[in-house]
C-alpha positions in Angstrom: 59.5 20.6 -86.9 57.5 19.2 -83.5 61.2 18.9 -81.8 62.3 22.3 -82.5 59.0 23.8 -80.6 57.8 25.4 -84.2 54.7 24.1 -85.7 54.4 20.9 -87.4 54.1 21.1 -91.5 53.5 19.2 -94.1 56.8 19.3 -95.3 58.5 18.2 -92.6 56.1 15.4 -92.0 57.0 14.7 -96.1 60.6 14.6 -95.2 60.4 12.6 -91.9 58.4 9.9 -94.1 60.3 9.9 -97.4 57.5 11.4 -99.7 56.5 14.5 -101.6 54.9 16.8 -99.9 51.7 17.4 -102.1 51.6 13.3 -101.4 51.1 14.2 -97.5 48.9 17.3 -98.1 46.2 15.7 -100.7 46.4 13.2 -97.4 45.7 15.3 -94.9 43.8 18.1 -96.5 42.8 17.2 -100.0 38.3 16.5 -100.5 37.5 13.8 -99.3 37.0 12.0 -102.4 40.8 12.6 -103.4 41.9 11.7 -99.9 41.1 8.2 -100.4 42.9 8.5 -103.7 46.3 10.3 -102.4 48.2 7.2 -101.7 48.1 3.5 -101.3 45.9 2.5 -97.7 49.5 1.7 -96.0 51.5 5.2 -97.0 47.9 7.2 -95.9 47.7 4.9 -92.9 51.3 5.9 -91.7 51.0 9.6 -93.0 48.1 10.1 -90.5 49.5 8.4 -87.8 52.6 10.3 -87.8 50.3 13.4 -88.0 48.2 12.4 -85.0 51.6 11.8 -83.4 53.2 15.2 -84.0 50.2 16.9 -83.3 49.5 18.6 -86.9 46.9 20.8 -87.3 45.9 22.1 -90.8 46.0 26.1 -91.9 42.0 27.1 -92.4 43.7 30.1 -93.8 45.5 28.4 -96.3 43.1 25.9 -97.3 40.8 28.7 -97.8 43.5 30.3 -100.1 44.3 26.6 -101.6 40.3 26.0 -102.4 38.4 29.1 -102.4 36.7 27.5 -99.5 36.4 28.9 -96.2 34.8 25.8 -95.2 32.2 28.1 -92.7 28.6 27.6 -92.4 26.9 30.4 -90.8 23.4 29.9 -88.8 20.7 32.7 -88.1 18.5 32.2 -85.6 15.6 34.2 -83.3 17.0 32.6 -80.3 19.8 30.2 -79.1 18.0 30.2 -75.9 15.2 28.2 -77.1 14.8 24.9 -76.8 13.8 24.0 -79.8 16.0 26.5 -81.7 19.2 24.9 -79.5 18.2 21.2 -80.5 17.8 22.1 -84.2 21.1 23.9 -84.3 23.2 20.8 -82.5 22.5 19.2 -85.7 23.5 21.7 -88.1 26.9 21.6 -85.8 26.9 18.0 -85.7 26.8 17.4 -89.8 28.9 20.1 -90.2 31.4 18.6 -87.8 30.8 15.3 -89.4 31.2 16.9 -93.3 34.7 18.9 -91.9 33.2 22.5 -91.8 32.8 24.9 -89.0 29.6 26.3 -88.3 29.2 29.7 -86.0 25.3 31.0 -84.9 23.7 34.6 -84.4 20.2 35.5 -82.8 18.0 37.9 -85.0 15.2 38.4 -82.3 12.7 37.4 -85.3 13.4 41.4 -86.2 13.9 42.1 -89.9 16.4 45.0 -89.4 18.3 43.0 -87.3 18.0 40.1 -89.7 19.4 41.8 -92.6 22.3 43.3 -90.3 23.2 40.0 -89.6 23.3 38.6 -93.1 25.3 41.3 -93.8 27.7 40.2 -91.1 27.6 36.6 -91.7 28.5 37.0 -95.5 31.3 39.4 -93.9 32.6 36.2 -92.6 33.1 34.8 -96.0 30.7 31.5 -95.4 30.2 28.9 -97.4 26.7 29.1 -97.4 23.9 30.3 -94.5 21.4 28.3 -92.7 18.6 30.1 -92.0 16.3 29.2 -89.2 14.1 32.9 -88.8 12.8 33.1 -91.9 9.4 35.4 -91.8 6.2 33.9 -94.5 7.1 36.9 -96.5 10.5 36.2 -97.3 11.7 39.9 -97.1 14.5 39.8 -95.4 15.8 36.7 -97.6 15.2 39.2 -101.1 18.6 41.3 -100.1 20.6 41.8 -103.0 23.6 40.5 -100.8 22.3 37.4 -100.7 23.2 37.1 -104.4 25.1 34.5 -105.4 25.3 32.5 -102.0 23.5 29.2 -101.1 21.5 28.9 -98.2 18.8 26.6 -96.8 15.8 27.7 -94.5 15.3 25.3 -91.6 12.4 24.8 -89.3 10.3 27.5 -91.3 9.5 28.4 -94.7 8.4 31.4 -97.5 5.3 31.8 -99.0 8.4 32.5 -102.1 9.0 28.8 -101.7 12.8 29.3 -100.8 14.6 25.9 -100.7 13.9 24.8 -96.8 13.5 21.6 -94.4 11.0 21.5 -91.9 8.7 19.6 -90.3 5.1 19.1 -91.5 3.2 20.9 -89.4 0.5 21.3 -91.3 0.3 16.9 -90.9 0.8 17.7 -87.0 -1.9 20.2 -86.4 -4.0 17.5 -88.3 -3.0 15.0 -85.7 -3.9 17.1 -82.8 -7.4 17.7 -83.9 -8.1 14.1 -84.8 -6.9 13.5 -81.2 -9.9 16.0 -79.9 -12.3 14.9 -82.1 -11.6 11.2 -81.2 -12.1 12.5 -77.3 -15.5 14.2 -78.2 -14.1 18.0 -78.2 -16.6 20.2 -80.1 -15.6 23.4 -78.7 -11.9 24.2 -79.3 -9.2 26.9 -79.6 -5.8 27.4 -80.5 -2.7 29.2 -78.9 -1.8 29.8 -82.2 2.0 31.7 -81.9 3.2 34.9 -84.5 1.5 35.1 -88.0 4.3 35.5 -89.5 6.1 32.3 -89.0 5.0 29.4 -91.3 5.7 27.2 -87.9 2.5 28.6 -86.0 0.6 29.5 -89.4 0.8 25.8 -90.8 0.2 24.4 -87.6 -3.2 26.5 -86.9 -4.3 25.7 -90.1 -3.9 22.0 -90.1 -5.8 22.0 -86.6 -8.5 24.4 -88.0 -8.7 22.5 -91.3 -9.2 19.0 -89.7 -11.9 21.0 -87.9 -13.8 22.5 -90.5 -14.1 19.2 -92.6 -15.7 17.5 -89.4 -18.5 20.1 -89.9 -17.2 22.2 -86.6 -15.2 25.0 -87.9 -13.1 27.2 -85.2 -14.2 31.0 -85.0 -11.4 33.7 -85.5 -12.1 34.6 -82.2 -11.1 31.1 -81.2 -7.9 31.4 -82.6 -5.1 33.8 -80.3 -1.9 34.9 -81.9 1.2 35.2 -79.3 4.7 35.1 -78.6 5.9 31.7 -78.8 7.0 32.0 -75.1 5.2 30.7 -71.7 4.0 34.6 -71.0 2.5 34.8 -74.8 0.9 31.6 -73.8 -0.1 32.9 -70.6 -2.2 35.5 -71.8 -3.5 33.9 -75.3 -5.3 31.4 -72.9 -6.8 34.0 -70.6 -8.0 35.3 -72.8 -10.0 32.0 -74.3 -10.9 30.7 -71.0 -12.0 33.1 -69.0 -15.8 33.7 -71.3 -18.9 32.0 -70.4 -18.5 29.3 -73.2 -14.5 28.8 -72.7 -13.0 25.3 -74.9 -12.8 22.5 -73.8 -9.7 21.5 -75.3 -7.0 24.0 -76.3 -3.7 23.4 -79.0 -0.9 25.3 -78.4 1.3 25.5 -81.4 4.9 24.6 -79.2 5.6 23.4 -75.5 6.5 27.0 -74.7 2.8 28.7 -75.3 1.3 25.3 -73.8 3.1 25.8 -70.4 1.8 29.0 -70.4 -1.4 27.8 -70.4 -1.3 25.7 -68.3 -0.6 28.4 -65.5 -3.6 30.4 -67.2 -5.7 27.2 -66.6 -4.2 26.8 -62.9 -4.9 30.5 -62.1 -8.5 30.3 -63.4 -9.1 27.0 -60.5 -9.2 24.2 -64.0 -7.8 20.9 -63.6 -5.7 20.4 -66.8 -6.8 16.5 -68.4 -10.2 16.8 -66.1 -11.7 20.3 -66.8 -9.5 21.6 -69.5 -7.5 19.1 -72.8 -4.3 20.4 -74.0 -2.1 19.6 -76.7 1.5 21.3 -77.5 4.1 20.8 -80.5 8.0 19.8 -80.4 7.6 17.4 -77.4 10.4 19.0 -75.7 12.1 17.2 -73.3 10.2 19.0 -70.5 6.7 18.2 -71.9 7.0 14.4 -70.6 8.4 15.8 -66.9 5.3 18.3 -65.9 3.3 17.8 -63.2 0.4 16.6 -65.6 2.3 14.9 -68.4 1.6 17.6 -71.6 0.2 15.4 -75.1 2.6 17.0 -77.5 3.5 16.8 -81.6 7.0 15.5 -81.9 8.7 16.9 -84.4 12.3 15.6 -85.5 13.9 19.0 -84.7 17.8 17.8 -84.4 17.0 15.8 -87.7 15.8 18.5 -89.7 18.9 20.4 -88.6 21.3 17.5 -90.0 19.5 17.8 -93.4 19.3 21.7 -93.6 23.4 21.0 -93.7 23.2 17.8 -96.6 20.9 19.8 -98.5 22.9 22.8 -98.3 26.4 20.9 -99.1 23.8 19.3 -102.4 23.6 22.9 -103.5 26.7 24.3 -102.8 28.2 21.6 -105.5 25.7 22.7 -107.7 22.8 19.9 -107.6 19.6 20.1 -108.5 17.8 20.2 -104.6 14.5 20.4 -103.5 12.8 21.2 -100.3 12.3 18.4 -97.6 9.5 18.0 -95.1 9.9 15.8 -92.1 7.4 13.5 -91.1 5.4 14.5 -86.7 4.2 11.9 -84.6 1.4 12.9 -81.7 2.7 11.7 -78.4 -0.4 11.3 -76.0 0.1 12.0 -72.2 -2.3 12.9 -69.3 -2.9 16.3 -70.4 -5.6 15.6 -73.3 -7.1 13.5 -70.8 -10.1 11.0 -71.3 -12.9 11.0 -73.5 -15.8 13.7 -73.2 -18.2 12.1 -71.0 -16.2 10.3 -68.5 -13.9 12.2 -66.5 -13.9 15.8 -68.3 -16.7 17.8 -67.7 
C-alpha cells in the first residue's frame, strides 16, 4: 500500500482498518447521499482520516466505469478573455467543485461553425452535461442532432426556442438605465447596443428603448448602433452617434466593454463625460468603479448566475422537472450619468 511506494487502494485501507472493502469505497466514493449512509459517524470518521493520511486519491476512470458517470461538465464560451465571461465561468467551476465534478471550458469566438465543432468535441469528452454560455437568439447551433440525449443549460444568454437557460434580466436593466435618463431630463438618447444576435444586447436595447417609447419619446433606429461587444466596437458605435449636429445627450452602452469605448469616442470628439455627454454601461465590472470618471453601470450577478447554470443542470441531469431562471440587476450610479439636465450638463 502507501509503504511499499504503490498507490494507495481501497483495499488496503479496508485491511489496515478491519472492514470490507465496499464499506470503505461507498465511504470514500459512493453519492453523496449513500456516503452518509456507508457507516456509523465514528468508522466513516476514521475511514477518511486514514485516507487523508495515506494520501488516497480516487480512480475517475473507475468511478466512471462503477456509475456511468464521468462526472465532467463541459463549458462553451465566446471568450475566456472577457471579463464577464471569466466571472460567470468561476462559478460554474466553483459549484462544480463544490458538487464533486470537474468542469473544463472552450472559446467558440460567437462563430457557429466553430460552435458546433466544439460540441462535437466536448460530447467527445463523454460530459455529463454542457453549459452553454454562446448561445445565438436563433438557437441553431443548439438544434445538432448530437446534442440528443444530453442535458445542458444556457447561461448568460438565451433562444428565442426558449432552451432551458439562467440569465440575468436585462430586459429589467435596460429599464433601469432609462428611468435613470429620464429622471436626469435626457430627451435625446442612443444606445451602443452590441451584436443582434445575442439575447444579452437584444433584451437590453429593448428594455432601454421600451421604457422610452412609453414616456412618449421613442428612440429612432438610427439611434440605435449595433457593435462588437469590445472597447473598439464601442469606439466606433459612438462616433458614429456623436459626431451629427443633433448628437445625445445621454448614451447606454449595453456592457462596460462598448462603454469604455465610448468614452474615448467622447474624449476624441473634446466632450466632457458626466458634463457634456451621460453614460450608462451593464455588468459593473470591476473596472467601471476605477475610471477616471466613475462609469453608472447595471450590475448584474454574473458569478451567481454561473453557480445556478450548474444546480439547474445537476436538477436535470437527475431527471427533474426544471425551468429557466432569471436573476434579478441593480443600477449602480456613479459620476458618469452626471447631474440633472439643467444644471451642470449642457
Amino acid at each position: 500500500m502507501a509503504g511499499d511506494g504503490g498507490p494507495v487502494t481501497l483495499r488496503g485501507i479496508a485491511e489496515r482498518l478491519g472492514l470490507h472493502v465496499s464499506t470503505v469505497s461507498r465511504v470514500l466514493n459512493g453519492p453523496t447521499g449513500e456516503q452518509g449512509r456507508a457507516a456509523s459517524g465514528e468508522t466513516a470518521r476514521r475511514i477518511r482520516d486514514l485516507a487523508e493520511e495515506l494520501g488516497y486519491r480516487p480512480n475517475p476512470h473507475a468511478t466512471s466505469l462503477r456509475t456511468r458517470r464521468s462526472n465532467l461538465i463541459g463549458v462553451l464560451f465566446p471568450r475566456l478573455s472577457e471579463i464577464v465571461v471569466a466571472t460567470i465561468y468561476e462559478g460554474v467551476e466553483e459549484e462544480a467543485t463544490l458538487r464533486g465534478l470537474s468542469a473544463f471550458v472552450t472559446n467558440t469566438h460567437d462563430d457557429p461553425a466553430t460552435q458546433r465543432r466544439r460540441i462535437q468535441m466536448v460530447l467527445g469528452r463523454r460530459v455529463d452535461g454542457l453549459v452553454i454560455g454562446d448561445a445565438h437568439l436563433d438557437g441553431a447551433a443548439l438544434a445538432d442532432p448530437a446534442l440528443d440525449g444530453t442535458s445542458f443549460v444556457l447561461v448568460n444568454r438565451r433562444t428565442d426556442a426558449g432552451h432551458l437557460s439562467v440569465t440575468c434580466d436585462d430586459r429589467l436593466g435596460g429599464r433601469l438605465v432609462a428611468e435613470h435618463f429620464l429622471s436626469l431630463g435626457h430627451r435625446r438618447v442612443a444606445v451602443v447596443a452590441g451584436e443582434p444576435f445575442a439575447s444579452t444586447g437584444t433584451d437590453r436595447t429593448t428594455g432601454f428603448t421600451d421604457r422610452y417609447r412609453e414616456a412618449g419619446l421613442p428612440v429612432s433606429d438610427h439611434r440605435v448602433r449595433h457593435c462588437r461587444f469590445d472597447t473598439s466596437g464601442g469606439h466606433g458605435a459612438a462616433v458614429a452617434l456623436l459626431s451629427g449636429p443633433d448628437r445625445p445627450t445621454a448614451i447606454f452602452a449595453v456592457n462596460d466593454l462598448a462603454a469604455i469605448g465610448t468614452i474615448g469616442a467622447a474624449r476624441d470628439l473634446g466632450l466632457r463625460l458626466g458634463e457634456d455627454l451621460a453614460l450608462a454601461g451593464f455588468n459593473d465590472t470591476p473596472l467601471a468603479a476605477e475610471l477616471p470618471v466613475p462609469l453608472t453601470s447595471v450590475r448584474s450577478p454574473m458569478a451567481e448566475q454561473g453557480r445556478r447554470a450548474v444546480q439547474l443542470l445537476l436538477r436535470r441531469i437527475a431527471g427533474e422537472t426544471v425551468a429557466s431562471e432569471t436573476l434579478t440587476p441593480r443600477l449602480v450610479v456613479r459620476a458618469s450619468s452626471g447631474a440633472p439636465i439643467g444644471t451642470s450638463l449642457r
